[in-house]
C-alpha positions as CSV (number, residue, x, y, z in Angstrom):
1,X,-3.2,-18.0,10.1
2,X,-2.6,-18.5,6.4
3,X,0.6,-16.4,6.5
4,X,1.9,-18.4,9.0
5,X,0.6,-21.5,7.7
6,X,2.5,-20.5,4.8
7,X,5.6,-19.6,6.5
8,X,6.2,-22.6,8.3
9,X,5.2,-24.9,5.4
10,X,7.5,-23.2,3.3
11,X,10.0,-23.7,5.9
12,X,9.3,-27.1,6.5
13,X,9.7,-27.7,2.7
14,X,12.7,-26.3,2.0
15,X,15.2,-27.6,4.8
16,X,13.0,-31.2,5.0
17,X,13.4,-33.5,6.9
18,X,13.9,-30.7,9.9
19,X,12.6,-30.2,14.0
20,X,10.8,-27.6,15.3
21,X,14.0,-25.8,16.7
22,X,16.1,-25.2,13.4
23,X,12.3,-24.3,11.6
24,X,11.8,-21.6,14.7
25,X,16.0,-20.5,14.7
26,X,15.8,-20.2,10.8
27,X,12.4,-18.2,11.3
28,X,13.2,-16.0,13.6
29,X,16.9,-14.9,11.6
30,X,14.2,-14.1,9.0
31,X,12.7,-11.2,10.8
32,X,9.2,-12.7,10.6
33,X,8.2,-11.1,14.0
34,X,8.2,-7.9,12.6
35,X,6.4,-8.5,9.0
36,X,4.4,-11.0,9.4
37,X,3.5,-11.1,13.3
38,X,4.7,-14.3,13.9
39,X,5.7,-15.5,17.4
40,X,8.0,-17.7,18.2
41,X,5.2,-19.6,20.2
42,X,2.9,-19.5,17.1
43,X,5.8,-21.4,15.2
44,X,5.4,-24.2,17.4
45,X,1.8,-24.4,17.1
46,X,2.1,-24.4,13.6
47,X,3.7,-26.8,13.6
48,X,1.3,-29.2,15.6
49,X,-1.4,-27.9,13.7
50,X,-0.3,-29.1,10.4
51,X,0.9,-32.4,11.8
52,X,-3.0,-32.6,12.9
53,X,-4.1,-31.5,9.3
54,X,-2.0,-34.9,7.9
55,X,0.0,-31.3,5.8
56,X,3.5,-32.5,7.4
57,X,4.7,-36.2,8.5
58,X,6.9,-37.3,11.3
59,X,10.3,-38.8,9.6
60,X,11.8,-39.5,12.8
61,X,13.0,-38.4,16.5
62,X,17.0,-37.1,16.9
63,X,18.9,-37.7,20.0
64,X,21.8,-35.6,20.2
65,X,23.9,-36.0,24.0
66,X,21.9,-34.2,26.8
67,X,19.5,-32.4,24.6
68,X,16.3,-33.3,24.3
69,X,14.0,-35.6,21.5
70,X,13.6,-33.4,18.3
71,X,11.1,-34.5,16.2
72,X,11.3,-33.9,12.7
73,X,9.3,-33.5,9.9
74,X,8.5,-33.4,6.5
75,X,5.9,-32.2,3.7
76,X,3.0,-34.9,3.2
77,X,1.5,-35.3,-0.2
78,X,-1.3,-32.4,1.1
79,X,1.1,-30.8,2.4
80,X,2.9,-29.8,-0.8
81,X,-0.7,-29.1,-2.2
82,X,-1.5,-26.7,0.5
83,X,1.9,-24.8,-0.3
84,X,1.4,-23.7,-3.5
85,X,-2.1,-23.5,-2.9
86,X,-1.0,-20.7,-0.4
87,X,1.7,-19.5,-2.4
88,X,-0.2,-18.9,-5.4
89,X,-3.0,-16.8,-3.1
90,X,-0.5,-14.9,-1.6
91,X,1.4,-14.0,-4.6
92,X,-1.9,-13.1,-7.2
93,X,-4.3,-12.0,-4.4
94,X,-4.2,-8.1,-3.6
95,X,-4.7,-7.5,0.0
96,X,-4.4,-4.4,2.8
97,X,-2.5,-6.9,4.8
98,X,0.5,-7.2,3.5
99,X,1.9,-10.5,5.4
100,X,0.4,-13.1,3.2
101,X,2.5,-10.8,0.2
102,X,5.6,-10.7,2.3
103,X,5.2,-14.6,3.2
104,X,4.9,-15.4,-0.4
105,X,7.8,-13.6,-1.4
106,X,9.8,-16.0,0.8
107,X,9.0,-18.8,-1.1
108,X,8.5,-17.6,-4.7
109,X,11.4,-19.3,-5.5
110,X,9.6,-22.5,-6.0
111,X,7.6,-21.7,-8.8
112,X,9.2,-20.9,-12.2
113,X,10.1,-17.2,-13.0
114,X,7.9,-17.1,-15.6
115,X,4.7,-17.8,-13.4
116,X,6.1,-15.2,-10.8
117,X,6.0,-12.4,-14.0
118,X,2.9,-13.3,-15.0
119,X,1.4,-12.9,-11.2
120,X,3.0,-9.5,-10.8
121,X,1.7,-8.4,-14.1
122,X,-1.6,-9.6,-12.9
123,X,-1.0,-8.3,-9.5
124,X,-0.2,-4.6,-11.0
125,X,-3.5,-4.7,-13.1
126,X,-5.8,-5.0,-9.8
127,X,-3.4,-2.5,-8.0
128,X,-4.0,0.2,-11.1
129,X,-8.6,-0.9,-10.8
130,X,-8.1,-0.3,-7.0
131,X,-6.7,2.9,-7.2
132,X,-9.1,4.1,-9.4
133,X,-11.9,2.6,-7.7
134,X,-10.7,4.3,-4.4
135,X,-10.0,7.6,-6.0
136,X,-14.0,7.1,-7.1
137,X,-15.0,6.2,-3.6
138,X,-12.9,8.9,-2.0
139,X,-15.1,11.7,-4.3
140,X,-18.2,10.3,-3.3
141,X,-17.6,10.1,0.6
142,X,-16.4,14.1,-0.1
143,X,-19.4,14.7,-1.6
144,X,-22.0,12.8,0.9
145,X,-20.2,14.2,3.7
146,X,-21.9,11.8,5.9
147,X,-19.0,11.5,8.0
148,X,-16.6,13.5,10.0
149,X,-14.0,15.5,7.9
150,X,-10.7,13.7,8.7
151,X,-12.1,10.4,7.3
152,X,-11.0,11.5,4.4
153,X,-7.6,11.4,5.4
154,X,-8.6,6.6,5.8
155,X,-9.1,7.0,1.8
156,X,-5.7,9.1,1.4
157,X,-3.7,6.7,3.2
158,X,-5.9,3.6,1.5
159,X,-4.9,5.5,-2.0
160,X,-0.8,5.9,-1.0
161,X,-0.3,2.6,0.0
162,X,-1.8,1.3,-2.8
163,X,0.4,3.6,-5.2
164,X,3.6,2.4,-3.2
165,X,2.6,-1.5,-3.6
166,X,1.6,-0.4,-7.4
167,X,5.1,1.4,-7.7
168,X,7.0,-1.6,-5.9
169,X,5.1,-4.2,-8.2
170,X,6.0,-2.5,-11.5
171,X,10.0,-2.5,-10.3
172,X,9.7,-6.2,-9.3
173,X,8.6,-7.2,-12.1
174,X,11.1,-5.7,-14.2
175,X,13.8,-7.0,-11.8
176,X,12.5,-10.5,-13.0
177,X,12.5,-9.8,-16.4
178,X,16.0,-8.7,-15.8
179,X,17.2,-12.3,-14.2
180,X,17.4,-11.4,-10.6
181,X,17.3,-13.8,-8.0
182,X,16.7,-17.8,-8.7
183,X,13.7,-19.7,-9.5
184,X,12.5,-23.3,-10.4
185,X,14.4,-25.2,-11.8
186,X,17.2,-22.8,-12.4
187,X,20.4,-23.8,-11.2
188,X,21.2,-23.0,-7.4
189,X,17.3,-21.9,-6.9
190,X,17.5,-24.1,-3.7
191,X,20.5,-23.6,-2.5
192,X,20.4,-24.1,1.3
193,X,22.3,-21.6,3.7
194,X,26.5,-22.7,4.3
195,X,27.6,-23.6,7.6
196,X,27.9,-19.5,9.1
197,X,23.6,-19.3,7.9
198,X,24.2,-17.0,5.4
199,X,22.5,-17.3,2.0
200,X,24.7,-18.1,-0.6
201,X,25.7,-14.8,-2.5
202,X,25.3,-15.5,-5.8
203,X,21.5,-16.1,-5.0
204,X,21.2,-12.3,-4.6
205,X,22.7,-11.4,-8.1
206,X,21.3,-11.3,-11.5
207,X,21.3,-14.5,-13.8
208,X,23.0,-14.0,-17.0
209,X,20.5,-14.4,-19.6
């Protein structure tokens, strides 16, 4: 739930005041079914969910022809607190499950590029101790051979993926440090999407610093 929690938070935060329907349309565009394993009837739910939790507000209700009430929302005060509260976790904390990661990266934007560095650096660090501590746990398990053979093969993959995520943290990092991409309060860091939904392009290009 905290990736999704995330997610639509993040969502909510950025397009505010907004209904349900743009959050789920804007959502889905995203690709979050596939990488963070979020339905499009979880959305929804969400979205009640954190209207329970006092974490988003009702602004008001649209009326548009034959379609029906939208409600829409915005961040409450706890709301914004719970955001980077997630953010923050998502972004320092080393997981196997990558969707809280992948949810964060969404929404690194709203923290300044410096605090993003500094989390990646951080982030690299417990990647490197895992690694090694896996490597350790691997010879052991070999040793004991208390289990069946092939349960080796659960440390091997354990050890690759965290050598990719160590590998992909290391390049991020020195994308940052490069200017890539826009952060708070740089200019155009919250740009919304033009008229056709796409992002604008200069969002995806390196600042020059």
């Amino acid at each position: 739930m905290s990736a999704t929690r995330l997610i639509v938070l993040g969502a909510v935060r950025t397009f505010q005041p907004v209904h349900g329907y743009f959050v789920r349309r804007e959502l889905l565009s995203w690709g979050v079914e596939t990488w963070a394993h979020v339905h499009p009837g979880s959305i929804y739910n969400a979205l009640r969910s954190l209207d329970h939790a006092g974490e988003i507000d009702v602004v008001d209700t649209e009326n548009e022809g034959a379609r029906p009430a939208r409600t829409r929302y915005r961040l409450t005060t706890d709301g914004e607190k719970a955001f980077f509260t997630l953010l923050r976790d998502a972004l320092w904390t080393v997981q196997m499950d990558p969707s809280a990661l992948f949810a964060g990266l969404m929404f690194a934007s709203a923290l300044r590029r410096e605090e993003v560095i500094d989390a990646m650096t951080a982030r690299c660090d417990k990647l490197r101790a895992a690694s090694v501590e896996i490597k350790h746990a691997s010879q052991d398990a070999a040793e004991a051979r208390t289990a069946p053979a092939h349960t080796q093969e659960l440390w091997n993959i354990g050890a690759a993926r965290l050598g990719g995520e160590l590998r992909w943290c290391r390049a991020y990092a020195g994308r940052l440090r490069a200017g890539h991409y826009r952060f708070y309060p740089e200019p155009g860091w919250n740009a919304p999407p033009g008229p056709e939904g796409r992002w604008d392009a200069q969002l995806w290009q390196p600042i020059d610093r």
